[in-house]
C-alpha positions as CSV (number, residue, x, y, z in Angstrom):
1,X,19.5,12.0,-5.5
2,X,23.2,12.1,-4.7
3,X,25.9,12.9,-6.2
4,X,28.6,10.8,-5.7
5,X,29.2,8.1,-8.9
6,X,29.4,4.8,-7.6
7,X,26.1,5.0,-5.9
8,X,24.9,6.4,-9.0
9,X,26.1,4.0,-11.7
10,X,25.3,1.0,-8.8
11,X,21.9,2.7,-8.9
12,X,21.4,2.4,-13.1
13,X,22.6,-1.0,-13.2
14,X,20.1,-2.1,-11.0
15,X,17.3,-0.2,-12.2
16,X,17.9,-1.5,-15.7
17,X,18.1,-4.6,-13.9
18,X,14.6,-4.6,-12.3
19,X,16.0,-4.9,-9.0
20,X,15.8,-2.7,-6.0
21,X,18.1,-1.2,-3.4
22,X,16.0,-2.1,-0.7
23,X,16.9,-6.0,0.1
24,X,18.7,-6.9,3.2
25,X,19.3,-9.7,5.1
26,X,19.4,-8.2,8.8
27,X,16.1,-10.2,10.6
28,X,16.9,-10.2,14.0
29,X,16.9,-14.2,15.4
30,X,13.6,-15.0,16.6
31,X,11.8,-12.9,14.4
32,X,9.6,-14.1,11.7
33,X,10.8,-12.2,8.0
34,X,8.2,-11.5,5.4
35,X,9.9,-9.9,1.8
36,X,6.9,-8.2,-0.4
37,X,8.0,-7.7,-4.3
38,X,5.8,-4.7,-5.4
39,X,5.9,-3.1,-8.6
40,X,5.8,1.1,-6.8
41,X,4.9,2.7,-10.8
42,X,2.4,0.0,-11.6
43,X,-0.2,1.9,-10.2
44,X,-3.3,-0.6,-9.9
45,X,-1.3,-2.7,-7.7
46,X,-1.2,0.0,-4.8
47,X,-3.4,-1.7,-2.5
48,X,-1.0,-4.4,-2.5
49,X,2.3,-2.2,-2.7
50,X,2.9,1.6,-2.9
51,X,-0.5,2.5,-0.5
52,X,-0.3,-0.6,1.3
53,X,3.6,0.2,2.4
54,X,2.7,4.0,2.9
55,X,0.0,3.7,5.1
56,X,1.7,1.2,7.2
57,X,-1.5,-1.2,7.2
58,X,0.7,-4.7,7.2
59,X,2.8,-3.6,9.8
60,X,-0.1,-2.6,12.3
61,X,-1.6,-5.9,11.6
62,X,1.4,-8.4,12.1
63,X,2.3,-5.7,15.0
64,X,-1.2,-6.8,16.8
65,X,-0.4,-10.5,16.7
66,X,2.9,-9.9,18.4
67,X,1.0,-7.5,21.0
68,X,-0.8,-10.7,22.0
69,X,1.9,-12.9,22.3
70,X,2.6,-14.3,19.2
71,X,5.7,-13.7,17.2
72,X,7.5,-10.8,16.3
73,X,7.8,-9.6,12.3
74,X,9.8,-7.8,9.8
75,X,8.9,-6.7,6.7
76,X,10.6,-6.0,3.8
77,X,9.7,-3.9,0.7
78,X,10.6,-4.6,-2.7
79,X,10.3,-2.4,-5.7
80,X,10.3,-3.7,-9.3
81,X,9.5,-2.3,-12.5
82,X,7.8,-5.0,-14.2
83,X,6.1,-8.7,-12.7
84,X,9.2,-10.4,-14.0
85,X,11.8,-10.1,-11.5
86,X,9.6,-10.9,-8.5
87,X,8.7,-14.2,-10.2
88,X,12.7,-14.6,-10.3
89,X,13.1,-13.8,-6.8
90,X,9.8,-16.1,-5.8
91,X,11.7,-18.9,-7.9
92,X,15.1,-17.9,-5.2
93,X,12.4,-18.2,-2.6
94,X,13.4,-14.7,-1.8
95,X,10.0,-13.3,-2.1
96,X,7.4,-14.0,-0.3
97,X,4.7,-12.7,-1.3
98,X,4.4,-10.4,-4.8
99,X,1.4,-8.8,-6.8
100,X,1.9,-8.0,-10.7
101,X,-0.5,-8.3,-14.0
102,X,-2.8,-11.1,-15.3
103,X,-0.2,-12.2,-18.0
104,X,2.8,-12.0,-15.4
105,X,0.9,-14.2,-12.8
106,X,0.2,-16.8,-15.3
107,X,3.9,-17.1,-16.0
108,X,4.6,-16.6,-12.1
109,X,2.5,-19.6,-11.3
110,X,3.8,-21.6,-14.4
111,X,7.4,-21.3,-13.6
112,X,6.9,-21.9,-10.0
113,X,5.0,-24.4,-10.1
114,X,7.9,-27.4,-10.1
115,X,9.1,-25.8,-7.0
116,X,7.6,-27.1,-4.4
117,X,9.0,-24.3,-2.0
118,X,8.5,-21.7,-5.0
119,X,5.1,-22.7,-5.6
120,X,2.7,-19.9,-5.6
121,X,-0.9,-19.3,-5.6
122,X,-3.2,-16.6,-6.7
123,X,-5.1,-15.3,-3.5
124,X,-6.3,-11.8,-4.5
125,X,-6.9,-9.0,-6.8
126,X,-6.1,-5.6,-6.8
127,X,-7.4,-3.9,-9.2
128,X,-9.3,-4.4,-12.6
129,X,-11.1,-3.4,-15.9
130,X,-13.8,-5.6,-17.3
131,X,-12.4,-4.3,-20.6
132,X,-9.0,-4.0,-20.6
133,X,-8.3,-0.3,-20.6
134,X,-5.8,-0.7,-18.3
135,X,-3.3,-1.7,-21.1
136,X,-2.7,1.3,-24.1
137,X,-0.1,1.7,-26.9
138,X,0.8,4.9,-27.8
139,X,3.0,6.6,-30.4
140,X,5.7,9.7,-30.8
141,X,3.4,12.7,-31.1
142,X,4.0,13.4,-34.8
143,X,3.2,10.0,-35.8
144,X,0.8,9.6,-38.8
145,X,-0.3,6.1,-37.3
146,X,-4.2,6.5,-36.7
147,X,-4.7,2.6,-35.9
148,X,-3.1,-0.4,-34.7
149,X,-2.6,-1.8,-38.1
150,X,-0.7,1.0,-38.8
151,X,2.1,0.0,-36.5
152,X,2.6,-2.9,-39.5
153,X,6.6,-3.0,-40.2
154,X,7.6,-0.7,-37.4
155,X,9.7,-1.6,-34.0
156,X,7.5,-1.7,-31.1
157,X,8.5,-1.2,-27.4
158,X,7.0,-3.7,-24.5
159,X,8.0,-5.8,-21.9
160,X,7.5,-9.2,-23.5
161,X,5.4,-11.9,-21.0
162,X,3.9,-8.4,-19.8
163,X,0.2,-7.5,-19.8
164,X,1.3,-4.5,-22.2
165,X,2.9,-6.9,-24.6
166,X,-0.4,-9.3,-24.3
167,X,-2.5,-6.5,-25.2
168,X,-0.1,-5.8,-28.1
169,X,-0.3,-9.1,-29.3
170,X,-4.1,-9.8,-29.2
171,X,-4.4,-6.0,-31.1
172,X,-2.2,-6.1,-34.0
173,X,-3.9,-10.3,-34.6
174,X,-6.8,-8.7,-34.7
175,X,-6.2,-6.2,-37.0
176,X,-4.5,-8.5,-39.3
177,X,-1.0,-7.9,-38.9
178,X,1.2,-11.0,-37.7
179,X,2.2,-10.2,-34.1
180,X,5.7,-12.2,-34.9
181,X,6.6,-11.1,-38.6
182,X,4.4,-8.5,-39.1
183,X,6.3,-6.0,-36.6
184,X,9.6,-5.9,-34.7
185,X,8.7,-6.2,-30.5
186,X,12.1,-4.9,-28.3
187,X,11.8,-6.6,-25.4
188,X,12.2,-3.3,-23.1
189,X,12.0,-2.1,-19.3
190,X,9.4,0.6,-19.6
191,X,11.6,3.4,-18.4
192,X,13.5,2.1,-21.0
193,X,11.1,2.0,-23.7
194,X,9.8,5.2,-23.0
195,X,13.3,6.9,-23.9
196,X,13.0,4.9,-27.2
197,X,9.9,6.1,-27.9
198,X,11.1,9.9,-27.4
199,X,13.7,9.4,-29.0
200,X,12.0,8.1,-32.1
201,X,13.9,4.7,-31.9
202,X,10.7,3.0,-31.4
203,X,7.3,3.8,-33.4
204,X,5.2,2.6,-30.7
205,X,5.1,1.8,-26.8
206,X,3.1,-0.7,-25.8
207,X,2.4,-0.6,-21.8
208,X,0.4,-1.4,-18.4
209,X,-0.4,1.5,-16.7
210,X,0.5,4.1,-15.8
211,X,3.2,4.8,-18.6
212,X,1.3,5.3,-21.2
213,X,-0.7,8.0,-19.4
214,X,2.5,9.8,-18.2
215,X,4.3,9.8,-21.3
216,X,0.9,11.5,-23.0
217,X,0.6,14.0,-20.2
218,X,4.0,14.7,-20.3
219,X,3.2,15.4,-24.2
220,X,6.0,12.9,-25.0
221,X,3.2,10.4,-26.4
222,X,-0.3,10.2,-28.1
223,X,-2.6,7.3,-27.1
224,X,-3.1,5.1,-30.6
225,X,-4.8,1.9,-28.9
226,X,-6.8,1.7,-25.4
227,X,-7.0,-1.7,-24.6
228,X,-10.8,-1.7,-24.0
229,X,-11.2,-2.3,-27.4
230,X,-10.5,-5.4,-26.7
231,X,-13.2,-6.1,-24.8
232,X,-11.2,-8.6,-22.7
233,X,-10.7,-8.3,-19.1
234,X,-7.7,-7.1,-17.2
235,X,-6.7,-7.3,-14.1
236,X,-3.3,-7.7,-11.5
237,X,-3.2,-9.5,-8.7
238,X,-1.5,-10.5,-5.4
239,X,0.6,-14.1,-5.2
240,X,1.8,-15.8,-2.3
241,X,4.3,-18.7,-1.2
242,X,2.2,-22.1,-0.6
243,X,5.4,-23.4,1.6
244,X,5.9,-20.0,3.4
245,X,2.0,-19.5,4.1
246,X,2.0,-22.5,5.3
247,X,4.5,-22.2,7.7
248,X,3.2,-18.2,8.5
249,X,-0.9,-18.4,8.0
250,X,-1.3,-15.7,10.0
251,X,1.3,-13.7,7.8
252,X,-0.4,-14.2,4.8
253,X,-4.4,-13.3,6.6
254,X,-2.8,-10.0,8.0
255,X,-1.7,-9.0,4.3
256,X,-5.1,-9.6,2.9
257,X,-6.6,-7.9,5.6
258,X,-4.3,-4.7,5.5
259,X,-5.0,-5.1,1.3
260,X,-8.7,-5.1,2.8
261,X,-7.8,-2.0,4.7
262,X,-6.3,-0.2,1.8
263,X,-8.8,-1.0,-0.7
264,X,-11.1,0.6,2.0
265,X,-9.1,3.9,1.9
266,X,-8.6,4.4,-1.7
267,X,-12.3,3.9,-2.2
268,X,-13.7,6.4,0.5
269,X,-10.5,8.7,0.0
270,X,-9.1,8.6,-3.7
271,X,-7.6,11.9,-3.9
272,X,-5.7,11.6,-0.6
273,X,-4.5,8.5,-1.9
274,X,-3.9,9.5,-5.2
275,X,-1.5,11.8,-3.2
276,X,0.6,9.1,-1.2
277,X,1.1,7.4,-4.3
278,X,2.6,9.8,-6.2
279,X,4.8,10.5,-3.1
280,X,5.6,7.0,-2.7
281,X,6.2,6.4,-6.9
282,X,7.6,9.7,-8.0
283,X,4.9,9.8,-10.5
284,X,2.9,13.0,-11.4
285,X,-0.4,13.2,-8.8
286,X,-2.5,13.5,-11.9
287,X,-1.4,10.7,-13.9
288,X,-2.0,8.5,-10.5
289,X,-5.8,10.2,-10.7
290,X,-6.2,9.3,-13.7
291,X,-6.2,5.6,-13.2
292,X,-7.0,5.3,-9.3
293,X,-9.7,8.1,-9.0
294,X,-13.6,7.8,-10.0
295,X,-14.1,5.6,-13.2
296,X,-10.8,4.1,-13.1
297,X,-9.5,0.9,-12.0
298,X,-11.9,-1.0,-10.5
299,X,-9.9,-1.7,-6.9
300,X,-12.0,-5.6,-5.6
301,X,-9.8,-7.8,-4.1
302,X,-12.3,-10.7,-4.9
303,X,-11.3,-13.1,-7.5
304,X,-14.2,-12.9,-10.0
305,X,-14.8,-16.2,-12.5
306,X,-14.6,-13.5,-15.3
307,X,-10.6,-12.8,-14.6
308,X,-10.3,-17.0,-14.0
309,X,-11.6,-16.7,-17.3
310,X,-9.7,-14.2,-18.8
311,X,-6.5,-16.0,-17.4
312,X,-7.6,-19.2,-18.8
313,X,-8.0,-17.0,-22.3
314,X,-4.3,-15.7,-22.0
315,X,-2.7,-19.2,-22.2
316,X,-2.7,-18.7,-25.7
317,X,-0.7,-16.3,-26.0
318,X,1.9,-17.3,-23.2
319,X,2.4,-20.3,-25.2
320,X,3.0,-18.4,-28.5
321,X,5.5,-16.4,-27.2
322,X,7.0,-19.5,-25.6
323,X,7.4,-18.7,-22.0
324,X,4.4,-20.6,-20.2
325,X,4.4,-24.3,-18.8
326,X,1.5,-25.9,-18.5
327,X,-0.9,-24.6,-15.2
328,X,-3.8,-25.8,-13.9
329,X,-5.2,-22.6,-13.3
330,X,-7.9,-24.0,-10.8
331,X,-5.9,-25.3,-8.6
332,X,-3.3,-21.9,-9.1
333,X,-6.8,-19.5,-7.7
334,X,-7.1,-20.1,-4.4
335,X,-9.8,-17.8,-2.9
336,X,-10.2,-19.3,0.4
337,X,-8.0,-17.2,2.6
338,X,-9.2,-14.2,1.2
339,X,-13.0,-15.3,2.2
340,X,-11.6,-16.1,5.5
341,X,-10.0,-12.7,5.7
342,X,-13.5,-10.8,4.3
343,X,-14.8,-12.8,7.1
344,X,-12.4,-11.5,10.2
345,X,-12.1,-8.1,9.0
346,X,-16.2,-7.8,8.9
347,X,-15.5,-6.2,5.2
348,X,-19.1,-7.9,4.7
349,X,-20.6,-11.2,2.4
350,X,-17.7,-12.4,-0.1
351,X,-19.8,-14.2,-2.5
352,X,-21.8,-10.8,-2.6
353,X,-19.1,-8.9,-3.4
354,X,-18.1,-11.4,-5.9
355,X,-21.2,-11.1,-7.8
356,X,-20.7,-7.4,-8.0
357,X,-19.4,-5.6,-11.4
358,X,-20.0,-2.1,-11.0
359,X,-16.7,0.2,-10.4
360,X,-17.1,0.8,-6.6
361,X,-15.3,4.4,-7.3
362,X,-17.6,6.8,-8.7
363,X,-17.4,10.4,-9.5
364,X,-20.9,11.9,-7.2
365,X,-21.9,15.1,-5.7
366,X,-23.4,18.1,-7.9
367,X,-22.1,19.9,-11.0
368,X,-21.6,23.2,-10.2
369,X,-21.8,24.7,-13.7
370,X,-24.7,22.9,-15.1
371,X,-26.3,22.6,-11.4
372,X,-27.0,18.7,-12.2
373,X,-26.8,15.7,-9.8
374,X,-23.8,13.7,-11.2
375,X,-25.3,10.1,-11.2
376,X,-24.0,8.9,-14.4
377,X,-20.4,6.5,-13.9
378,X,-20.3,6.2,-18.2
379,X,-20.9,10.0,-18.2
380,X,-19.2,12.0,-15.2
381,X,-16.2,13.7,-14.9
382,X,-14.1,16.1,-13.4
383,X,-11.9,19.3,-13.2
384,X,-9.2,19.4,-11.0
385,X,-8.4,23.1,-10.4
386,X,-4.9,24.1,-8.9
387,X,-5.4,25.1,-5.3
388,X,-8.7,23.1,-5.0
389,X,-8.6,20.4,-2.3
390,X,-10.4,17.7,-4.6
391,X,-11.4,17.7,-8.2
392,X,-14.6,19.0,-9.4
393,X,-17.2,16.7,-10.9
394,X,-19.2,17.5,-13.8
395,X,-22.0,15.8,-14.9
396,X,-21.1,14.7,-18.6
397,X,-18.7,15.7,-20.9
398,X,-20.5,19.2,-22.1
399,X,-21.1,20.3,-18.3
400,X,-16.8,19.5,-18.1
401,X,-16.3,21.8,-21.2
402,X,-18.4,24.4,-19.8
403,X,-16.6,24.1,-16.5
404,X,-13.0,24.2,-18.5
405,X,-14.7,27.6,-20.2
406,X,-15.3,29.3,-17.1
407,X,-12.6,28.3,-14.6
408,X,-10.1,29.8,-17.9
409,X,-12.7,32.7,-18.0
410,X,-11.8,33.4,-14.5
411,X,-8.1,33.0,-14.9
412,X,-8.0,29.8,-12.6
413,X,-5.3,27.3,-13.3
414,X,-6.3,23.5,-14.6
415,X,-4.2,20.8,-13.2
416,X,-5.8,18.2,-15.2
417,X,-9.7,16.9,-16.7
418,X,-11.1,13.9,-16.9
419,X,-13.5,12.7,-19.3
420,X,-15.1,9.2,-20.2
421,X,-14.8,7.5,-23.7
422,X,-18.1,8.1,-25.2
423,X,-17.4,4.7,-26.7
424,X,-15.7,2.7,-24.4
425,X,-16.6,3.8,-21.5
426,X,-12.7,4.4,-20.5
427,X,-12.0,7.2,-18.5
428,X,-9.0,10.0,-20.1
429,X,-7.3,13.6,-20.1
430,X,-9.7,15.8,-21.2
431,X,-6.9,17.5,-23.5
432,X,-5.7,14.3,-24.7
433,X,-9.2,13.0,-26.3
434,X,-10.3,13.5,-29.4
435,X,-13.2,15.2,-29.3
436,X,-16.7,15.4,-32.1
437,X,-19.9,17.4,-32.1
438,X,-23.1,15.7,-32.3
439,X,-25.4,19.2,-32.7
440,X,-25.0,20.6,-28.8
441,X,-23.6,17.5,-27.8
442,X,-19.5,17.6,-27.3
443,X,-18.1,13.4,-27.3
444,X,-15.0,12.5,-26.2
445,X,-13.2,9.8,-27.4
446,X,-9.8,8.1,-26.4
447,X,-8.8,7.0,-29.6
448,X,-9.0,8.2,-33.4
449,X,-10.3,4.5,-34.2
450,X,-13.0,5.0,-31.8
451,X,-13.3,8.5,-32.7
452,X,-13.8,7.3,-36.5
453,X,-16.4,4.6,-35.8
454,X,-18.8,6.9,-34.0
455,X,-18.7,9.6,-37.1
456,X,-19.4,6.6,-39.7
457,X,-22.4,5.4,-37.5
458,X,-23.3,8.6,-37.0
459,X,-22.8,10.7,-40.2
460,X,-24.1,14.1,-38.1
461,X,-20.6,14.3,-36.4
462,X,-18.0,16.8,-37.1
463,X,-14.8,17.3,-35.3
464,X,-13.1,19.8,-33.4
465,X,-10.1,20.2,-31.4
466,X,-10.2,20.3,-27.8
467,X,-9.7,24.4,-27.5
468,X,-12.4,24.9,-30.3
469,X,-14.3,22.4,-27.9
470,X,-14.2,24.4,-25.3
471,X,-14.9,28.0,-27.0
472,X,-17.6,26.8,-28.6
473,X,-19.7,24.9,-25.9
474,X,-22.2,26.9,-25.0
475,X,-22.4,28.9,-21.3
């Protein structure tokens, strides 16, 4: 970073801003300009941002159509912190062509909608969890709060209109506690937020990925609230221009083909790409794992009538908070150049991979310690050792214990572990989880809520912490 000042304090202003030093207006005449808003620390957008712009797949696309003839491009990168500020720019006609979170988009397509050179329509996914865990809150490490509905009376920090602040919302009505009275939400950037949280300003963070991971890793946070419990879908997603790809089709069918092409590479090489985002975010390698590698997001660009759903589901709560015209969200989903771009790319049948649910990033290969075939995705995980070239999988979560016992045994340094959520299904720091045994069974959990429904439905479990976890597992 430099030194000097008035870069410095212009570079604040704008970050607390949620705007980026990158915009220009320098297109050459004759030259068609395409501006992407991406959000570079929102880390399940990546096959539509941080990836995308590292690998350089857009460019070699559009680069092709002006290598036969057609016209030549330039493309412009964006970085936001939050959904929010692309919509404004989208609204300027600035942007063409943005990806952000299921709540964001809803507002995106609400507000734009009156515009008809604003106008914007939802043409892909990038990533998703059929049960929300992509949204946690977390608390200040010494906080006594063991559930949601502890949070009752406290200031909470979340991006309002965000998919963080949905989750937040949907949580605390659940639990009983009135999402507007019950608790005080600061309507916070989430660099900001975080500070507050450290800081004890704030009892609670609520977030979309990947801040609540990173504050626990960086032991600034403990995890109080996954939003799988929810049991709601959650997902972000790509939005374009109707005027602009209208005037530029071809524009808008290279994107979703280079999305196509980064999807590709993050499934068949997640640590290498867990790598180049974390270059490209500034965010730790291992947070970035967490959520892109093996039984994390579930990175489909297809828009599945579950996530239509879930969107239609969220209008509830857009409307309580105030911010959301009315959409028709049917006409807003428009999957057509997507299929057309599944079709040109030969990525395979659209409607099939529609219909399928399963995360297409799994942990495989063989445990090494328990000498298993890992073929479980609710059970594997894995040991990332420093030095190794790629994490280590482990069959379940006794096998990663008994991996963790050995590689400390043998004075080899852990990076980071992964575990599932024996509950939930949810994939988290090994260290981080809470952690019961069920005779020779070791089960992680995310959550103490989670944590404390398994012991009452299963009376045999007794807890231990993670080191005693891992001393006591057998070899």
């Amino acid at each position: 970073m430099k030194k000097r000042l008035a870069p410095l304090v212009l570079a604040l202003a704008l970050a607390a801003a949620g705007c980026s030093l990158q915009s220009t207006d320098n297109t050459p005449a004759g030259t068609v300009k395409v501006v992407v808003g991406y959000q570079s620390k929102t880390i399940n957008t990546v096959t539509a941002g941080t990836l995308l712009k590292a690998q350089g797949y857009l460019e070699q696309r559009l680069q092709r159509i002006t290598d036969s003839g057609g016209a030549k491009y330039q493309v412009e990168w964006q970085d936001y912190d939050t959904g929010a500020p692309i919509t404004a720019q989208m609204l300027a006609e600035k942007i063409d062509i943005g990806s952000m979170g299921d709540y964001p988009l809803l507002i995106n397509g609400s507000r734009t909608r009156a515009n008809e050179r604003a106008k914007t329509a939802l043409v892909s996914v990038t990533g998703y969890h059929p049960r929300g865990a992509l949204n946690m809150v977390v608390v200040p490490p010494d906080s006594a709060a063991t559930s949601i509905g502890d949070l009752a009376g406290q200031k909470i920090s979340a991006s309002v209109g965000s998919a963080g602040h949905g989750t937040l919302v949907q949580a605390l009505s659940r639990a009983g506690v009135d999402p507007a009275k019950g608790v005080e939400v600061l309507n916070q950037q989430p660099q900001i937020g975080a500070t507050a949280l450290e800081s004890h300003q704030v009892g609670a963070l609520a977030q979309f990925v990947a801040w609540p991971g990173l504050l626990v890793f960086q032991n600034k946070g403990k995890l109080l609230y996954d939003g799988a419990e929810l049991g709601v879908p959650t997902f972000h997603g790509v939005v374009a221009r109707r005027s602009y790809t209208a005037d530029h089709p071809e524009v808008l069918q290279a994107f979703l083909a280079a999305q196509l092409d980064a999807t590709e590479f993050l499934r068949e090489k997640p640590f290498e790409a867990a790598q180049l985002v974390a270059d490209g975010s500034g965010l730790p390698q291992e947070v970035v794992y967490l959520y892109n590698g093996p039984g994390g997001t579930s990175f489909d660009t297809t828009i599945k009538p579950s996530l239509v759903d879930a969107l239609k589901g969220d209008v509830q709560y857009l409307k309580s908070i105030g911010d959301f015209a009315e959409l028709d969200i049917d006409r807003f989903v428009d999957p057509a150049p997507l299929r057309k771009a599944f079709a040109e790319t030969g990525q395979g049948d659209y409607d099939q991979a529609l219909a399928a649910t399963a995360n297409p990033s799994r942990v495989t290969g063989t445990d090494p310690i328990c000498a298993r075939a890992v073929d479980s995705s609710t059970q594997a995980g894995e040991l990332w050792l420093e030095g190794a070239d790629r994490p280590q999988p482990a069959a379940d979560p006794t096998c990663l214990l008994r991996a963790i016992q050995t590689a400390k045994a043998q004075g080899k340094v852990i990076r980071a572990a992964y575990v599932p959520d024996t509950e939930l299904g949810t994939r988290w720091f090994a260290d981080k989880a809470i952690w019961l045994r069920d005779g020779d069974t070791f089960l992680p959990f995310t959550t103490p809520a989670a944590a404390q429904r398994y012991r009452q439905a299963h009376f045999s479990a007794v807890p231990v912490a993670y080191e005693q976890a891992v001393t006591e597992v057998r070899g």
